[in-house]
N, C-alpha and C positions, 0 to 999 in steps of 0.2 A: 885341427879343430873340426866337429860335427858341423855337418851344412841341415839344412832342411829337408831336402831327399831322405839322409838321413833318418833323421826324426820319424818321417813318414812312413819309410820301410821298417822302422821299429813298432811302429803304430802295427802296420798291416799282422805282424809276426804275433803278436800279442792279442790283436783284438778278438780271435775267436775263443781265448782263454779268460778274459779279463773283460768285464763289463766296462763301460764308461761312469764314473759318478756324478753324481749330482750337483750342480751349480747352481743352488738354492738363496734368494733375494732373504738377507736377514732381516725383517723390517723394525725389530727394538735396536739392535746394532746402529742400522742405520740414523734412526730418532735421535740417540745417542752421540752419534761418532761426527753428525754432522756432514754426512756425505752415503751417497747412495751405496751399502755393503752387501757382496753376493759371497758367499761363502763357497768354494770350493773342495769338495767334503772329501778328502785323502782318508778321513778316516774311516770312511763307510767303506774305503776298498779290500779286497780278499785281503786277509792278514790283518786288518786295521793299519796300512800304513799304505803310501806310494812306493816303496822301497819293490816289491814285488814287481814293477811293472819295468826297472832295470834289470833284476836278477834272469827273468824271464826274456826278456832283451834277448841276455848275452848268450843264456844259457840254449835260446833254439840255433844258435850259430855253431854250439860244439859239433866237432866232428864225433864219426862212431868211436875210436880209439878214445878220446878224450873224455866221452860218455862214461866208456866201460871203467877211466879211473876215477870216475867220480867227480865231486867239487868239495873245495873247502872256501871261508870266508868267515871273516874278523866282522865283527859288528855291534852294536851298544845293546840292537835289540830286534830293529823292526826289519835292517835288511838279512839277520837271521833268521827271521819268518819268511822275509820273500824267499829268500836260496830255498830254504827248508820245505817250503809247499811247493815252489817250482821246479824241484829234485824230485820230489814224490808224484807230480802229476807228469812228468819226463819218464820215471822210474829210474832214479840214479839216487847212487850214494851218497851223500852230505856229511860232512863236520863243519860244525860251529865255533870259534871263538869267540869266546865275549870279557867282557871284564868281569871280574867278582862282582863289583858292585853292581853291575846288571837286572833289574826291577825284576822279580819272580817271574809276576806276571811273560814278561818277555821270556825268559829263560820255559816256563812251561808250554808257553805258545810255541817256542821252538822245537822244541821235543814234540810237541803233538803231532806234529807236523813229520816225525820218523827220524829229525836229524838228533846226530850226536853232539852232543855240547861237552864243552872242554872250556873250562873257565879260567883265564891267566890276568893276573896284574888286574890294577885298578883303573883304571883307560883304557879307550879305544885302542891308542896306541902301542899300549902293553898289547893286546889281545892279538891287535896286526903282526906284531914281531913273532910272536907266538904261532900263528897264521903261516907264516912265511916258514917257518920252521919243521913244521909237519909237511906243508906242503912242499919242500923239499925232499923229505924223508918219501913220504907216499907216491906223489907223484903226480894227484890229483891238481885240476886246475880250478886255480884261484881266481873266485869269483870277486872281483873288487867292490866294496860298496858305495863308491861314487867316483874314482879314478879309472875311469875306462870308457872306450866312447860308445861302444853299445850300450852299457848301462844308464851312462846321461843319455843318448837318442833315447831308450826306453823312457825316461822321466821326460823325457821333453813332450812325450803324447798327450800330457795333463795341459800344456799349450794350446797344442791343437786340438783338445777339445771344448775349453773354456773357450775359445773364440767360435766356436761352432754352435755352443748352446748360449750366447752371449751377442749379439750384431754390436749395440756400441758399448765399448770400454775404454775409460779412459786412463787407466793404470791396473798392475797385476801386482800384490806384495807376495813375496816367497819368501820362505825361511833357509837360513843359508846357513852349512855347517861344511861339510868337505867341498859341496859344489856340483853336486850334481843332478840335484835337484832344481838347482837356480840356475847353472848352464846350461841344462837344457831347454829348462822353460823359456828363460830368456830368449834363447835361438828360435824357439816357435816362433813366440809370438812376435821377435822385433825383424826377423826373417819375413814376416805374414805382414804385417800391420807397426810396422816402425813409428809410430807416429804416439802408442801404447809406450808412456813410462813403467818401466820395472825397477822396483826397488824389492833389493833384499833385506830381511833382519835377521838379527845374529844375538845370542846370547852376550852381555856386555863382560859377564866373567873370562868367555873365551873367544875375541872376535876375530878369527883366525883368517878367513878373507879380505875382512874390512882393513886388517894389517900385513896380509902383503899386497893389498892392490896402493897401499898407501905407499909400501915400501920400493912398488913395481918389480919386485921377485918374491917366489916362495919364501915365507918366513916360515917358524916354528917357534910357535907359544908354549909354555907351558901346562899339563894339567891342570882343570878345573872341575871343581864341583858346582856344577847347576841343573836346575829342575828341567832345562831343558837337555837330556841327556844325546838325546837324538842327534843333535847338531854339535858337541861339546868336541869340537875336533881342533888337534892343536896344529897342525901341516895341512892343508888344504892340497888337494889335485896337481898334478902338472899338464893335465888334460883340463883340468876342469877350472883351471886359474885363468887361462889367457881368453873362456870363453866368456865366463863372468865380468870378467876385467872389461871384456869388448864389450857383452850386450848389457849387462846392468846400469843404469841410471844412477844409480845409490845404493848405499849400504847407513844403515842403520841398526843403531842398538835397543836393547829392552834389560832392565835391570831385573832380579830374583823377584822383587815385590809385584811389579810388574806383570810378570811370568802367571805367577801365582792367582793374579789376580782378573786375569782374561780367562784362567779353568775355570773359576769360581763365574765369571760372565756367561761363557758360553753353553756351561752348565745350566743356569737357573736362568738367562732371558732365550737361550735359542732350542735349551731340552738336546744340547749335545754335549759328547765325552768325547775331552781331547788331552792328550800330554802335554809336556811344556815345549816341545819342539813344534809342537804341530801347532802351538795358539799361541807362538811369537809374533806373528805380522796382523793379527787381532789387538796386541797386547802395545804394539808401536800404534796402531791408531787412537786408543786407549786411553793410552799416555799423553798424547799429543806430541809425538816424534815427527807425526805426518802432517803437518797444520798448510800445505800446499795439496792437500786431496781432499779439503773440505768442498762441499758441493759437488765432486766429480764421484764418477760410477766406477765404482773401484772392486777388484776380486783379489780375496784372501784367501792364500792356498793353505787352509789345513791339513797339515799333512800327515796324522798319525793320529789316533785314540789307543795308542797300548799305554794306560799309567799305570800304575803301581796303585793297589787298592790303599796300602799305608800310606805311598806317599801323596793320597788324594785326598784322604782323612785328614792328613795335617795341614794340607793346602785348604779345604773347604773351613777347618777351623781358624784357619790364620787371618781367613778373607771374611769368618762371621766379628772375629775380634777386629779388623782393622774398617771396618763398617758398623761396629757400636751394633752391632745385634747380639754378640756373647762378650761380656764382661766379667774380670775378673777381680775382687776386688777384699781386700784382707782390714777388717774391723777391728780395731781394740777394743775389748770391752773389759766389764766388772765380771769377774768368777761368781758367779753367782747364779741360783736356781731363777729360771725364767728368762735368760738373758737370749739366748736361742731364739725362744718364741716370741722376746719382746723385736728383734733384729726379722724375723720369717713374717711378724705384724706388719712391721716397715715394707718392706719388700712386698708384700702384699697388696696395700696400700696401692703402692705406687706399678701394677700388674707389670712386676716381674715376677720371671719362674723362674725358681731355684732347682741348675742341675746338681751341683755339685756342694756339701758342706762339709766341714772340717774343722777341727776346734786344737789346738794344740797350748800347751802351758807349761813352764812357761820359757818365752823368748830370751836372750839377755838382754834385749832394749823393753821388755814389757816387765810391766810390774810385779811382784807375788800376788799381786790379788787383783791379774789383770789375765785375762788369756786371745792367746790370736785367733780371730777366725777367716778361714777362705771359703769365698764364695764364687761360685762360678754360676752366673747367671744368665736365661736369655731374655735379653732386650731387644728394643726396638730404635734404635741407634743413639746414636753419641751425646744429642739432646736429652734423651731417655735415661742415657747413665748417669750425665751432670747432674738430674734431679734427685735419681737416686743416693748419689752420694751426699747430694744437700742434704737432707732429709735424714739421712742416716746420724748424720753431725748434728742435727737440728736435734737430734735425741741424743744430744752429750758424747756420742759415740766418736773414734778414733778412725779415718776412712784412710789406710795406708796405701 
């Protein structure tokens, strides 16, 4: 296991490359959440994630021989941007695996960066296997993206700085995927200041720590699909199991909706961009996963803004529909001239704005002399739509 020396010699290694970020007081979060929230901003760091401050770790320990073969490293995204920048300001070679599925975004950020990307299987875990494979063949050393303990030492420096830009704290939440970002943290800060509850969160589709510290050995879950890709890891660490197991308080979960639904927060109350890994421990306070951190001064370690422009588009519109600001909603009416304008009057009336229309005819549950219409409109929430469909019906009309 990493001790706090440790931690500290990974800090020292790094810090002339890598700034410190920001431990900024959310003050609408906190109105909100019911407890004092300071956001720990991973994603403002080089690369848009914490993942670099591992890569860079490990990678100022190689020897000159191990330089000259370069590195290779399996990753969903963001610790292919740390290797990938931390190889190029080293000046060393890089390949990347990633999974197919892999957010563009990530995949482009990685390449900018000089590394080669090599895309295998639909998981992490496909992409590790694949990883393992070349870097046999090459020769190059594999860089692990959270089982290895200079990599956790390196993420554990996000500890020791939250507690430096921070005098009282009364709990740290971190998002936990293979572990090495909660191992190390944890060891900071309960190494430093024990007295700091840490709780981790975990995507509920893949909660790959919370199941083996339940099982007290490495488990292996199956692939998942979740918006938090970052963390979707189904084998956790064997470096990074016994440390989490030791210093973490808790584990906790966050569902898809959840997920989705602390982007769409963090975005429009705090005027930040974050992925689904990195606004899991936003999304558990949220929820109210956390109803023992109400009142106390709590830091949220977000830990990444690489998302996927599409897959941000369909999260901002999931979270306008499930907040009754965009409605969707399909009318029956008479086929007949005027009928449009007499439905755009309604709507009118009652100030919504119509994005989207569409008329089609005819259905086999609609009449011949009945045509469907969808409307996609924006409201002002869920009160705002009940009227509108009253009113719609209140004109004879069919509100499906």
């Amino acid at each position: 296991m990493i001790t706090l020396d440790d931690i500290h010699k990974a800090r020292r290694r790094i810090r002339d490359t890598l700034a410190d970020t920001p431990c900024s007081r959310a003050v609408r979060l906190s109105r909100a959440f019911g407890c004092e929230v300071f956001l720990k901003l991973e994603n403002l760091q080089m690369t848009g994630s914490f993942k670099v401050r591992g890569a860079l770790s490990k990678m100022l320990l190689l020897t000159e021989a191990e330089q000259a073969a370069g590195v290779i490293a399996a990753s969903a995204g963001n610790h292919a941007q740390g290797v990938a920048y931390a190889a190029q300001r080293l000046g060393l070679p890089a390949t990347i695996v990633m999974p197919e599925t892999a957010p563009l975004a990530k995949v482009r950020g990685t390449q900018a960066f000089g590394a080669t990307v090599v895309l295998a299987g639909t998981s992490y875990d496909a992409a590790y296997a694949r990883a393992v494979e070349i870097q046999r063949e090459t020769g190059a050393t594999f860089i692990h993206a959270f089982d290895d303990p200079a990599v956790m030492a390196g993420q554990g420096s996000i500890g020791l700085e939250l507690l430096e830009q921070l005098r009282d704290v009364d709990a740290v939440v971190v998002p936990v995927g293979g572990g090495g970002l909660a191992g190390g943290v944890a060891t900071a800060i309960k190494e430093t200041r024990p007295s700091i509850r840490v709780i981790g969160v975990q995507a509920a589709r893949i909660p790959g720590m919370q199941a083996s510290i339940a099982a007290g050995h490495v488990t292996v879950l199956p692939p998942a699909a979740t918006l938090a890709d970052g963390i979707a890891v189904g084998r956790v660490g064997v470096h990074t199991f016994p440390q989490a197991a030791h210093y973490l308080d808790r584990i906790v979960t966050v569902d898809e909706e959840a997920i989705a639904r602390a982007i769409l927060t963090l975005l429009e109350e705090e005027k930040l961009l974050a992925e689904g890994a990195g606004v899991v421990g936003v999304a558990a306070l949220q929820s109210g996963a956390l109803p023992e951190l109400a009142g106390k001064r709590v830091v949220v370690v977000v830990s990444g803004g690489n998302i996927d422009t599409i897959d941000l588009t369909k999260i901002v519109e999931r979270g306008l529909e499930q907040d009754g600001r965009l409605a969707r909603l399909r009318v029956v009416a008479p086929d007949r001239p005027g009928t449009i304008a007499e439905i755009a009057g309604v709507l009118a009336a009652q100030r919504a704005n119509i994005l989207q229309i569409q008329q089609s005819r005819p259905a086999a549950d609609v009449g011949l002399r009945e045509a469907e219409i969808d409307l996609t409109l924006e409201t002002r929430g869920h009160a705002h739509v009940a009227e509108i469909t009253a009113e719609l019906r209140a004109h004879g009309l069919t509100v499906k």
